[in-house]
N, C-alpha and C positions, 0 to 999 in steps of 0.2 A: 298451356302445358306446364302446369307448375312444379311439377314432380322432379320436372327436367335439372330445376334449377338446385335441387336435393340432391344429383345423384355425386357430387363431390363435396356435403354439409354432412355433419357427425351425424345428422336424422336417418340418413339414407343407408349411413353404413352399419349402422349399430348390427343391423342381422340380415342377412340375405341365403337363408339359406338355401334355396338354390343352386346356388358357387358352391356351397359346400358340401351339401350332402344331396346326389342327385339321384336317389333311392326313394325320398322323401315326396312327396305328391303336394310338391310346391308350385306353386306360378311364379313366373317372373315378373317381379312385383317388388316395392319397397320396401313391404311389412310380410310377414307371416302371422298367423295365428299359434297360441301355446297349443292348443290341441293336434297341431300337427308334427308333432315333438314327444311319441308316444313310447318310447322304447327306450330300453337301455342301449341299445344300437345305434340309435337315431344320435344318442349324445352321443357318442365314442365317435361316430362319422362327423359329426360337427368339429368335436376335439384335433380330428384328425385332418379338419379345415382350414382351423389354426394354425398348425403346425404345417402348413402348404401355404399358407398366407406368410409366416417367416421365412419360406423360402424364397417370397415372392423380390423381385429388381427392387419395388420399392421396402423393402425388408433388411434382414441380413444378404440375401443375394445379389445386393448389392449397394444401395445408397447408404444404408446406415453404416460400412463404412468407405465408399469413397467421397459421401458427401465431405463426412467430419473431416476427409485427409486432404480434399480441395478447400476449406474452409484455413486449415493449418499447413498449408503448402508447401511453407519456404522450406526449403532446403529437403524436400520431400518428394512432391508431385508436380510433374509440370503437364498442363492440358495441351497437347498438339489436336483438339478433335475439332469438329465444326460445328457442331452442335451448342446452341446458342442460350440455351439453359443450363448447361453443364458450364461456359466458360465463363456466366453470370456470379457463379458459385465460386469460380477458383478467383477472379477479381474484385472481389466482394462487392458485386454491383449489380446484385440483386433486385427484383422489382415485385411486388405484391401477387401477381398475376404468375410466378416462375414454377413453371409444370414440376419441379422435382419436388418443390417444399408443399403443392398438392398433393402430388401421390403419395408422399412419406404421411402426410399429417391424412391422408384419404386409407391410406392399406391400413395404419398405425388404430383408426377408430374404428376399420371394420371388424381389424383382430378385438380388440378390446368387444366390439359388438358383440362373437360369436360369443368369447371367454362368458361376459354376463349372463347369454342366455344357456348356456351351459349351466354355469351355476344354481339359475334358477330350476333347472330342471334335475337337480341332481336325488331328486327323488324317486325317481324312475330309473335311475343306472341302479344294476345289482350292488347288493346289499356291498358285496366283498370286491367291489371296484372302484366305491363312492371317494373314497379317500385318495386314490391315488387321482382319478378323474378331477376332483376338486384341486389337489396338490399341482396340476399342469395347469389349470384354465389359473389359478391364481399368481402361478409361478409365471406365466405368459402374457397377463394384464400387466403386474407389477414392472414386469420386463421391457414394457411398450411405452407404459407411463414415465420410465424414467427416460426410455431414448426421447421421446417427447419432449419431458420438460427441458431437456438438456440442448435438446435442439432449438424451439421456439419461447423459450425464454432464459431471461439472464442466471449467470451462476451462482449456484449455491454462496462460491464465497463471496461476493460481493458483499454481503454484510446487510441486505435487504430482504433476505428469501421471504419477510415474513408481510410485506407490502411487494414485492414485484409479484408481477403475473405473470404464472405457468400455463396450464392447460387447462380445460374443461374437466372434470371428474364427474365419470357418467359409472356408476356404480349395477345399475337396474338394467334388466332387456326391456327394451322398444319393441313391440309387436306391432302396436300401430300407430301412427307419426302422430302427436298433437301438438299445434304451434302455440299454445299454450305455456308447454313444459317441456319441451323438447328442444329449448335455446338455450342450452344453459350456460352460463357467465364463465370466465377463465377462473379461474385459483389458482391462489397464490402459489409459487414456488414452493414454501415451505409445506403448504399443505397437501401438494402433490407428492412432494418427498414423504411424507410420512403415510400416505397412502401406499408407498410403494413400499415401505419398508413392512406394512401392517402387510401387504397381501407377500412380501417375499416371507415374511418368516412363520405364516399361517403355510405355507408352500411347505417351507422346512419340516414343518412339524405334521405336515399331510402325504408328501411322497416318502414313497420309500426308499432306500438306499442306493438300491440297481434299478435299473427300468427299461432297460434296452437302451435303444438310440433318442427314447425321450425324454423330456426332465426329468431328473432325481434330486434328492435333498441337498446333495452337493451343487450341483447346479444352482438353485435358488440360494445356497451359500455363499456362492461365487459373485454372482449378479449382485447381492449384496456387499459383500467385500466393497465391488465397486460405488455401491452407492453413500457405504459409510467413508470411506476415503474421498471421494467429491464432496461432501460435508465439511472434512475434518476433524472428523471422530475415530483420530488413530485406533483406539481401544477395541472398539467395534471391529472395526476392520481390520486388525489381529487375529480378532476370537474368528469369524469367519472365513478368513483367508487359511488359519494355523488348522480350523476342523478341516477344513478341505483336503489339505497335504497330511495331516496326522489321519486322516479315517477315512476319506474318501477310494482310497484302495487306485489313486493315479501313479503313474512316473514319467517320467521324461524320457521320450523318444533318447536313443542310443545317439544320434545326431539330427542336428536341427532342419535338413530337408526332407528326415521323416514325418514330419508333421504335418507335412502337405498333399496335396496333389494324391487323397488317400480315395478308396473308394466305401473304406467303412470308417467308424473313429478307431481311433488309435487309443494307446495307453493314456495319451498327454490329454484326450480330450474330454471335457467336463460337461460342455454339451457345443454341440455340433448340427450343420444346417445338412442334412444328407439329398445327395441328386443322385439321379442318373439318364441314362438315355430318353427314359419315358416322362421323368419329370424333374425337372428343372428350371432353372430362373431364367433362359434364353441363349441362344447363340447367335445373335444377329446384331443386333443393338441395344442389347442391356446385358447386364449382369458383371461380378468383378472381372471373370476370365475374357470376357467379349472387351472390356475393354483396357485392361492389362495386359491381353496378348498380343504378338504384335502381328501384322495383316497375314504372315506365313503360315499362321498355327489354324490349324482346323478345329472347326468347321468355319468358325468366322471370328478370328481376330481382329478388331478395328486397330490395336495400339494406341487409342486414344489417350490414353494415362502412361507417362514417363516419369522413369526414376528424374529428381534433380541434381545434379551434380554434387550439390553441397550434402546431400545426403553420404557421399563413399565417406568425407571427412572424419565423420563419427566412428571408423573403426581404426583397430589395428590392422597391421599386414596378414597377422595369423588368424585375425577372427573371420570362421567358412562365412557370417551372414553378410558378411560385405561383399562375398564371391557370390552370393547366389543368387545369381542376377542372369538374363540372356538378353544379348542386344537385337536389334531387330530394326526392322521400320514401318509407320502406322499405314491405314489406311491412305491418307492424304499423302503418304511419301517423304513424312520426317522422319529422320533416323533418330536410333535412341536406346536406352535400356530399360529395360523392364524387370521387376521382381518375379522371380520365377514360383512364388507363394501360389500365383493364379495364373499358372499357364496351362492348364489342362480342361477341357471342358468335363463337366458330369461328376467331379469328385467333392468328396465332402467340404464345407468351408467351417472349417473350426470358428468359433463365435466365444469361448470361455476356454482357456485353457491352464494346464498346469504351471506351465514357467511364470504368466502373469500373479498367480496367486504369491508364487515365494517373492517377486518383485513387489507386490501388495506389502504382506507380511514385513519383508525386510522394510520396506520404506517407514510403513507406519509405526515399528518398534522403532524405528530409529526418531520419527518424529516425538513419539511418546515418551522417550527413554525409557523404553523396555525391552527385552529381551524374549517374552511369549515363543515358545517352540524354538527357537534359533536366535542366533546371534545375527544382528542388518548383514555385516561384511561377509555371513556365510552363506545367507541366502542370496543376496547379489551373486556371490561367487559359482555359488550353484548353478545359475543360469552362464555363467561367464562359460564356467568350463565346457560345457556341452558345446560349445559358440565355438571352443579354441581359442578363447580371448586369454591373456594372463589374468591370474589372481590379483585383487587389489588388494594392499597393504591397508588403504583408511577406507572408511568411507563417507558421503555425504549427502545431503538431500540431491544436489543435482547430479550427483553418479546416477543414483537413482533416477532421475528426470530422463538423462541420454541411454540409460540402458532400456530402459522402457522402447525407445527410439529406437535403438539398435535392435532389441529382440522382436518387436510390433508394430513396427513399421507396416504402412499400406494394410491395418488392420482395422483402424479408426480413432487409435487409441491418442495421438499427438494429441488432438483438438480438446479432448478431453481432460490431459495432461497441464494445460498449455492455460487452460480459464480458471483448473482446479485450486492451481499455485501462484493463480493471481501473474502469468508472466506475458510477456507481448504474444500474439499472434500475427504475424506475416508485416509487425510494424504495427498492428493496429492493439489498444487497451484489450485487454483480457475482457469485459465489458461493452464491447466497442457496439454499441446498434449493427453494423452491419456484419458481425458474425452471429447474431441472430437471426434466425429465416425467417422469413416474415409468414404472418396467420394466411391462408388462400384469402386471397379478394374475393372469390366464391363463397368463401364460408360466411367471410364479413357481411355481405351483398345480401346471404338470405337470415343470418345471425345477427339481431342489432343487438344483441347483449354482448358480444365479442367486440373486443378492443385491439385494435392491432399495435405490432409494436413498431415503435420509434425508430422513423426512417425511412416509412414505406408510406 
């Protein structure tokens, strides 16, 4: 049964459509054929596979960010759960085999799967949708490529991107598996990065401005912001953080618990993971609210994830984001607080949002010595005010660092922060092997071209 041994290797997932489009006169099976991919429908249902596959626990609904905020912990997240994969992650004593840094690196290839064969097929979507169709499947690969590299291999600044290894870069759809060509080797860091930069600003220049609840050009502006600032190419990451707030047509929520717990996007949001009763990332044992909330909140709070104490430190008296918090107790019966960002089942989870971008912008004029659209100290402040925080007088790179914290917390944004500036994580090097997730031992197992990383 060797198919068996596929169904968690990048072969398996590349396309399943299937899962995605159950319209389609697919079998259940590892491959499809291109001929059965005949409509402009058929891709728009795919597309719209995608975008259910980012909703998915292993997605934004949930690991990509509480992996990164159990990875960056201290003074953030404390694990009360019992669950033996989750508190591998928050201890960093991870092992090759850990079912989360599967399913992230297993949803993460399937998405990129669908995105390829979307693109391949963009011949067949109408004339006058090809562009925006294109603009999402690229905007959504790009998106996935970077949570990837950033997860399973070292950072950008290490000062190596261009000899450490990233990810696989699977460009083509898989229709049907050949063990030939279908293992293909990790790439490097550097070359994953610019991969991602190549399909976010082809995304730019393919969506349109408004799009509903799904990617638009600002969005792929945003994602970017963030990748040019993990680099440290302030410049960049000016010019796309500044178009976003200069022309993206966002604003900032009136106060900062509007941005949450919404059932559509709000003003603030750039691009956003939408749930609801009928679909959603879980209420039992996944997703952020299942395990942010604490065991009181229906329908199924675990409490598994608790504020840590050293987290109130970072504010003032007056700033609301330190109060917006409810205590509670988990599953298991520890007491505790929780961020009230994810106490609600079925409501949107913002994923790119407006305050991050002027925190972007301010940081990185200030690292560039420039000024682009605002002044560092206005744009901090900008964010400050909304919060209730006072105005600061100066400011500096790590104002910037803790206001990140303050505003984004339990977002996934720390871990991110925390490698980008080269500063410790939980005690351990910015670098350290075991803030690295290691490649599946599965993947390794059927993949001999794949290399795992250092420590597993």
């Amino acid at each position: 049964m060797k198919k068996i041994l596929y169904i968690t290797s990048i072969a398996s997932l590349f396309f399943i459509a299937s899962a995605c489009n159950k319209k389609l006169d697919v079998q259940p099976q590892n491959s499809a054929t291109p001929d059965q991919i005949k409509t402009s429908s058929d891709v728009q249902a795919l597309l719209s596979g995608a975008y259910n596959q980012l909703q998915s626990y292993s997605a934004f609904g949930e690991q990509l960010m509480l992996i990164p905020d159990l990875l960056a912990s201290q003074n953030q997240v404390d694990w009360v759960g019992t669950y033996a994969n989750y508190k591998q992650v928050k201890t960093k004593k991870m092992v090759a085999t850990n079912s989360i840094a599967s399913s992230i690196w297993g949803n993460s290839y399937k998405l990129i799967g669908i995105c390829n064969t979307v693109l391949d097929k963009l011949s067949v979507v109408d004339t006058a949708d090809q562009a925006t169709v294109e603009g999402e499947a690229l905007f959504i690969r790009g998106t996935m490529y970077f949570e990837l590299v950033g997860l399973f291999g070292k950072p950008y600044s290490d000062g190596a991107a261009a000899t450490n290894l990233g990810v696989p870069i699977v460009l083509d759809p898989v229709y049907f598996y050949d063990s030939t060509k279908n293992k293909p080797a990790r790439a490097t860091v550097a070359a994953v990065y610019a991969q991602v930069i190549k399909d976010l600003q082809a995304a730019i220049t393919k969506l349109p401005a408004s799009n509903g609840v799904k990617a638009n050009k600002y969005s792929a502006a945003a994602i970017l912001s963030r990748v040019y600032l993990n680099m440290g190419d302030y410049p960049n990451a000016v010019t796309q953080a500044d178009d976003v707030i200069q022309n993206g047509g966002y604003s900032l929520n009136a106060t900062y618990d509007k941005e949450f717990n919404n059932t559509g996007n709000t003003s603030e949001d750039i691009f956003a993971i939408q749930q609801t009763s009928q679909s959603n990332v879980g209420t039992s044992n996944q997703g952020l609210t299942t395990f942010y909330a604490p065991n009181d909140i229906l329908p199924s709070g675990r409490g598994d994830a608790q504020i840590n104490t050293g987290y109130f430190g970072y504010f003032e008296p007056q700033d609301f984001r330190g109060t917006y918090v409810t205590d509670g107790v988990s599953i298991a019966g520890a007491n505790g607080t929780y961020p009230n960002k994810w106490q609600q089942f079925y409501k949107v989870i913002p994923v790119v949002r407006l305050a991050e971008m002027y925190l972007t912008r301010g940081e990185a004029n200030l690292a560039a010595g420039t000024t682009t659209g605002a002044d560092p100290i206005d744009d901090i402040n900008t964010v400050r005010e909304r919060a209730g925080a006072s105005d600061l007088t100066t400011v500096s790179g790590s104002d910037f660092v803790d206001e990140r914290f303050r505003e984004m917390g339990f977002e996934g944004d720390r871990f991110w922060t925390l490698k980008r500036l080269k500063m410790t994580v939980d005690g351990l090097g910015y670098d350290d092997n075991k803030i690295v997730l290691p490649i599946p031992q599965s993947e390794v197992d059927v993949n001999k071209s794949i290399v795992q990383n250092g420590g597993y």
